[in-house]
C-alpha positions as CSV (number, residue, x, y, z in Angstrom):
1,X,16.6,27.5,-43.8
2,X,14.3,24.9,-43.5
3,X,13.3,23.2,-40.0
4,X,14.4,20.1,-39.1
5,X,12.3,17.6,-37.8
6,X,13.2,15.4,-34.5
7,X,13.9,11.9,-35.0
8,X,10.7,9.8,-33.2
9,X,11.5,7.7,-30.1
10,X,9.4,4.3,-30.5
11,X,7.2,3.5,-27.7
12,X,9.0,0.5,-26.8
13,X,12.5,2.2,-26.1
14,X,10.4,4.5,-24.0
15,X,9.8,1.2,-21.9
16,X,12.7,-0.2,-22.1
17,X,13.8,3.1,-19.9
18,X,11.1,2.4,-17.3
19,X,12.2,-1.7,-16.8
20,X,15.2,-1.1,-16.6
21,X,17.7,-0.6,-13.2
22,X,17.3,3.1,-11.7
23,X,20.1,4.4,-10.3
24,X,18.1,5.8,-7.2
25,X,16.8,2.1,-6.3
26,X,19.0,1.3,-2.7
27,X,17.9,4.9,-1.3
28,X,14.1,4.7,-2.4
29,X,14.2,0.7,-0.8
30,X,15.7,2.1,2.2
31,X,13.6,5.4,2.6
32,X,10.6,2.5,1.9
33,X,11.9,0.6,4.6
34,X,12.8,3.1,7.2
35,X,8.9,4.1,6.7
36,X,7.5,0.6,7.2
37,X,9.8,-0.1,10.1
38,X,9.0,2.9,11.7
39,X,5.1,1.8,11.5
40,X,5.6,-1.4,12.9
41,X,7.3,0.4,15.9
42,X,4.4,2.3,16.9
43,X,2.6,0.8,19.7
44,X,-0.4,1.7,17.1
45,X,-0.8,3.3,13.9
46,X,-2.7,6.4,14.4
47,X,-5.9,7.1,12.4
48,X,-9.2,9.3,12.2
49,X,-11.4,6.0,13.4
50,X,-8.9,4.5,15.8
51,X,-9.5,1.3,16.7
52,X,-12.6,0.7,15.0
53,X,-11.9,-1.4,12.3
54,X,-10.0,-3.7,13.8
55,X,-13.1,-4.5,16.3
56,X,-15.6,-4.5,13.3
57,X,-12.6,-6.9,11.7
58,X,-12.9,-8.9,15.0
59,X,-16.8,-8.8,14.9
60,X,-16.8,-9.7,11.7
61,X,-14.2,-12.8,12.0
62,X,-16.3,-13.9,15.1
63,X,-19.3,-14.1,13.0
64,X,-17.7,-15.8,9.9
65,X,-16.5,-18.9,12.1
66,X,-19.5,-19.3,13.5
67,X,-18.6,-18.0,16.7
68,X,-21.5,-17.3,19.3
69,X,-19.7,-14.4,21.0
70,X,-21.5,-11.7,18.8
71,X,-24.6,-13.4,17.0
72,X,-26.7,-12.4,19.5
73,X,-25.8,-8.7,18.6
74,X,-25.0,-8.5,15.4
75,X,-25.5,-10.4,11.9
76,X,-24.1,-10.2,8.3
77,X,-26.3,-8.6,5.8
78,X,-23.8,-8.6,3.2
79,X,-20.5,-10.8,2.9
80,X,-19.1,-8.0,0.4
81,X,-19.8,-4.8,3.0
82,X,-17.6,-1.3,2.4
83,X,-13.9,-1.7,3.0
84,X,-14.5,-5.6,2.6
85,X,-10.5,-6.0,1.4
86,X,-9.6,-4.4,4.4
87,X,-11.8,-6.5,7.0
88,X,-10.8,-9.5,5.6
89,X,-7.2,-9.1,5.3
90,X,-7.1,-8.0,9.1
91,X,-9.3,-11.2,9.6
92,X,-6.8,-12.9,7.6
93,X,-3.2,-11.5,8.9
94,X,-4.8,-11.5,12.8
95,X,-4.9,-15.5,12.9
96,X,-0.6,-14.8,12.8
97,X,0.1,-11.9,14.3
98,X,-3.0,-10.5,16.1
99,X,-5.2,-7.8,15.1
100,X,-3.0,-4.4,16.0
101,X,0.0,-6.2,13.9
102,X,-2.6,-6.9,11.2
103,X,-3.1,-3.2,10.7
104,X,0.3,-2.1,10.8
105,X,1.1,-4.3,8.0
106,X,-1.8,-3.6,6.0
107,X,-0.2,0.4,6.2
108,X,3.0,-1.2,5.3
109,X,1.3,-2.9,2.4
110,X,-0.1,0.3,1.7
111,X,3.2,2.0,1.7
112,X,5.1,-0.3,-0.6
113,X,2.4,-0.3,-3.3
114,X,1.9,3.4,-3.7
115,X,5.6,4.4,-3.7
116,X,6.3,1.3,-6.2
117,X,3.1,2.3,-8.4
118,X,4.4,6.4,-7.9
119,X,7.9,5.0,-9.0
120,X,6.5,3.1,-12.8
121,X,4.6,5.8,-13.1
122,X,7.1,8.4,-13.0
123,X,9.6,6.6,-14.8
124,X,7.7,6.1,-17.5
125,X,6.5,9.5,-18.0
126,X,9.9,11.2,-17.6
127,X,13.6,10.3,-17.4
128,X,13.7,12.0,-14.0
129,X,11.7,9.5,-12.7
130,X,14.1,8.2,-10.1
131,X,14.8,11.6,-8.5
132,X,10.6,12.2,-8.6
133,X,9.7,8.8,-7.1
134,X,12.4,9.6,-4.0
135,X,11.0,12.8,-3.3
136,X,7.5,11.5,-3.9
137,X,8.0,8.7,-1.2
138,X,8.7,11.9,1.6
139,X,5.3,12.8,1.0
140,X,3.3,9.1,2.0
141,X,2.7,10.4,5.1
């Protein structure tokens, strides 16, 4: 009895499967968005350094307008320092919505990416990528 061989599946149905609409797509949006909601109605969104980087974001914004408040104190050494991205979009978002806002969105921001990044990802890999990317987004926090 000879073996039979399975039929190959070209790459490009493979991503056709990934593009495509998942049937899992209003619950994952709304588990997203029950997330990000509940952020922004924290009074603040706890962390390890508290409020620290949105002072240093404040410092740093101070300094960049050529604000006098903090140039006796401190100076920029480098306009690229660690967690630059983060500093600047605080400095950015703050002129709207103030600094504590600023970081709640930037968690939001943080939040929407990885579970949409988890979601491709899965999707592509295996077609229980729907049910994997709604279970996955349980486990942002």
């Amino acid at each position: 009895m000879p073996i039979a061989s399975r039929e190959k599946v070209p790459l490009e149905s493979t991503r056709r499967g990934a593009e495509s609409g998942g049937t899992l797509l209003i619950p994952f949006l709304l588990l997203v968005g029950a997330y990000c909601i509940w952020v922004l109605m924290l009074p603040l969104f706890p962390s390890l350094d508290g409020s620290l980087h949105l002072y240093y974001a404040s410092v740093l914004g101070s300094l960049l307008s050529g604000s006098n408040v903090f140039s006796g104190y401190y100076f920029i050494r480098h306009i690229l320092p660690p967690y630059a991205l983060h500093y600047y979009f605080l400095i950015a978002t703050a002129h709207f919505f103030g600094y504590v806002v600023a970081d709640k969105l930037l968690v939001c921001l943080i939040f929407v990416v990885t579970a949409f990044g988890f979601r491709y990802l899965a999707r592509y890999l295996v077609p229980s990528g729907d049910l994997l990317s709604l279970l996955a987004v349980s486990l942002l926090l």
